[in-house]
N, C-alpha and C positions, 0 to 999 in steps of 0.2 A: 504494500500500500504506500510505504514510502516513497517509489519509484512513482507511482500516479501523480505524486502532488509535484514531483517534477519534471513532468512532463518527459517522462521516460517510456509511457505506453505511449503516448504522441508520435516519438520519432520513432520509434518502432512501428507505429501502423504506417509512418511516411513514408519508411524502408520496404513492408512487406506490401504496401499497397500502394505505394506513391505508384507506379505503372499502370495498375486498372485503371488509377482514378485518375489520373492523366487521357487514358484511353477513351473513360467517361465522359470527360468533361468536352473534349472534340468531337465524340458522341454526340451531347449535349449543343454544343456553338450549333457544329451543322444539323442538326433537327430543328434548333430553334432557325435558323438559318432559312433552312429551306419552309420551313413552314410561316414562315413571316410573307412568304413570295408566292404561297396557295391563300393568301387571305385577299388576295383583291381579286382575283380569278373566280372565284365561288361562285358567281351567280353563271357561268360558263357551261352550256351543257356537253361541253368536251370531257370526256373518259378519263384524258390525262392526271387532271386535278385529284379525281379519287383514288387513281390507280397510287399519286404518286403520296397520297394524306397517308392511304394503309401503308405504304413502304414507310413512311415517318413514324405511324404507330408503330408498327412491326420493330422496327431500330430502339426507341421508345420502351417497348417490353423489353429490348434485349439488355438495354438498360438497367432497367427492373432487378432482370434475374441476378446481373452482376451485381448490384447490389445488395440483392437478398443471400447472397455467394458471403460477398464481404462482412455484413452483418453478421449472419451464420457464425464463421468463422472468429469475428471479434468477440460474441458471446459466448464458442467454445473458450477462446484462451482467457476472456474475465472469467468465466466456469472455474477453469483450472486453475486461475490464481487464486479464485477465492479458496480455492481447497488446499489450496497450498499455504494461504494465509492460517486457515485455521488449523492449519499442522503445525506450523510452526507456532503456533501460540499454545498449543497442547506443549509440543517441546520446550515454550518456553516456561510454564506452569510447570513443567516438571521440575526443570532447575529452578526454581523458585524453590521449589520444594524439597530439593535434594540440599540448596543454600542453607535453608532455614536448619537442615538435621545438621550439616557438617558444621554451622554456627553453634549450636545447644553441645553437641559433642565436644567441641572445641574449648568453650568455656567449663563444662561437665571436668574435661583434665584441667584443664587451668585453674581451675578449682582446688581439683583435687591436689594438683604440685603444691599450691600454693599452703592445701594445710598438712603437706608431711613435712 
């Protein structure tokens, strides 16, 4: 959790994802792109317009999926860290614990030196 607040899972998804989402985003320009140049055509009862809207949906979903890809996958590795967090805090509760005995032990002789 440490690593979050430093933006440590940040550059890590810029490393493992910076490429899709590069990919995406030119995805995205040219859809927005072309579809800003089927909006004054509309009233046109030429074929091309629709043929060429569903090819912009289509691209559009394909978007989608890589998205829901990268999601997916960012929610498997927060999954994973949090289980990892909570392991490591069981381990850390142990040494707590194991602290507290080797401290009482510790004084328990010191103790006991002290009144022979």
């Amino acid at each position: 959790m440490e690593g979050l607040s430093r933006g440590v899972l940040l550059e890590r998804m810029k490393e493992e994802y910076g490429s899709m989402l590069s990919t995406e985003n030119s995805s995205i320009a040219r859809s927005a792109s072309t579809s800003r140049r089927i909006e004054a055509p509309e009233s046109s009862c030429s074929p091309v317009p629709k043929l060429h809207q569903e090819a912009v949906s289509h691209e559009e979903h394909g978007c989608s999926g890589r998205c829901k890809v990268i999601v997916r996958r960012i929610m498997d590795q927060v999954r994973t860290e949090t289980e990892q967090w909570s392991q490591m805090q069981e381990m850390l509760e142990q040494v707590r614990e194991e602290m507290e005995e080797l401290n009482s032990s510790r004084d328990f002789w010191e103790d006991r030196a002290l009144d022979s």
